[in-house]
C-alpha positions in Angstrom: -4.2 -14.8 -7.8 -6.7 -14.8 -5.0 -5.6 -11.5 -3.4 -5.9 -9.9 -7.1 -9.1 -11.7 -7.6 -10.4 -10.3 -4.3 -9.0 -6.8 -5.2 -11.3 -7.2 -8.5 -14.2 -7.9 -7.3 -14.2 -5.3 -4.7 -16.6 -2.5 -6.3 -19.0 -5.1 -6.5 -19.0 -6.8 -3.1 -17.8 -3.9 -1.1 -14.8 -2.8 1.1 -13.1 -5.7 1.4 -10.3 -4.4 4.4 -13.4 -2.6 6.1 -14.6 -6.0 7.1 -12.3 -7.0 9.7 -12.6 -10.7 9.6 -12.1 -10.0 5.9 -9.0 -7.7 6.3 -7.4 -10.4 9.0 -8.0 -13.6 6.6 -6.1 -11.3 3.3 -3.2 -10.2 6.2 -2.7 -14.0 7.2 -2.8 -15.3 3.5 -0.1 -12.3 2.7 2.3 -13.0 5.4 2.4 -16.5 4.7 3.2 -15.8 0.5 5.7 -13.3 1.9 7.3 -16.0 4.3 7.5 -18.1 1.2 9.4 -15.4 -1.2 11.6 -13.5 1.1 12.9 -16.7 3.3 12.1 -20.1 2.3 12.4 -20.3 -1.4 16.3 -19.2 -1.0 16.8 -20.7 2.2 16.0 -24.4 -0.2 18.1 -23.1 -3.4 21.1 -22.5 -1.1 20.9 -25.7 1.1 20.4 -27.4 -3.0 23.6 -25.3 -3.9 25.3 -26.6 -1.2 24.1 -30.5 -1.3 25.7 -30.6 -4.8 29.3 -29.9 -3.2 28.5 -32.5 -0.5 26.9 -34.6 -2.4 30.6 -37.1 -3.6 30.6 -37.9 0.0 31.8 -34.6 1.2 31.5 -32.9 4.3 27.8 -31.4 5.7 28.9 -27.6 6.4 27.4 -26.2 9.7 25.4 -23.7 7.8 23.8 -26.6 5.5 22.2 -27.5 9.0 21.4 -24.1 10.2 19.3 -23.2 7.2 17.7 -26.0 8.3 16.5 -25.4 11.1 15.7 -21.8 9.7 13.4 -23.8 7.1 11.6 -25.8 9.6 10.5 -23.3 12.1 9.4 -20.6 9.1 8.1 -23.8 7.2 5.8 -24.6 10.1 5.1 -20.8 10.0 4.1 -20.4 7.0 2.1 -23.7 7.1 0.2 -22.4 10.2 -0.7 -19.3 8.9 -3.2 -20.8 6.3 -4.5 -22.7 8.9 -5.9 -20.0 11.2 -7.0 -18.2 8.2 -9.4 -21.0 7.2 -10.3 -21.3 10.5 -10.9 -17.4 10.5 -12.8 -17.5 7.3 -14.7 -20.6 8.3 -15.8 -19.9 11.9 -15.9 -15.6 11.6 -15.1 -14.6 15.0 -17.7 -11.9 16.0 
């Protein structure tokens, strides 16, 4: 909604990728929606899959663990990446 909302109001308020603070901030916000969709969404429906088998008392596959890891270190990504773009859209560096 925000990038479309941006998008929408750009005849109005001008270019919004010619402003380079601007254009980073968008960039940040899309990478980190993008980390969400393409990784960790399926990463959490397959390690969900896969806790129903082990749930009985079964045993905790290899894989189960490996996703994750893979879910923690694009988690903390994709937590990050909003960070520095309020911190880019706060502070506007030069």
């Amino acid at each position: 909604m925000t990038p479309t909302g941006g998008r929408v109001g750009e005849p109005t308020l001008g270019a919004l990728w010619g402003t380079r603070w601007l254009a980073w901030g968008m960039g940040l916000f899309i990478a980190s929606g993008v980390i969400w969709v393409a990784i960790l969404i399926p990463v959490q429906i397959l390690q969900a899959r896969m806790a129903r088998r082990f749930a009985a008392g079964g045993v905790i596959p290899a894989r189960y663990w490996l996703l994750g890891r893979l879910s923690i270190g694009f988690g903390t990504l994709a937590t990050v990446l909003p960070l520095i773009n309020l911190d880019w859209m706060v502070f506007r560096p030069g």
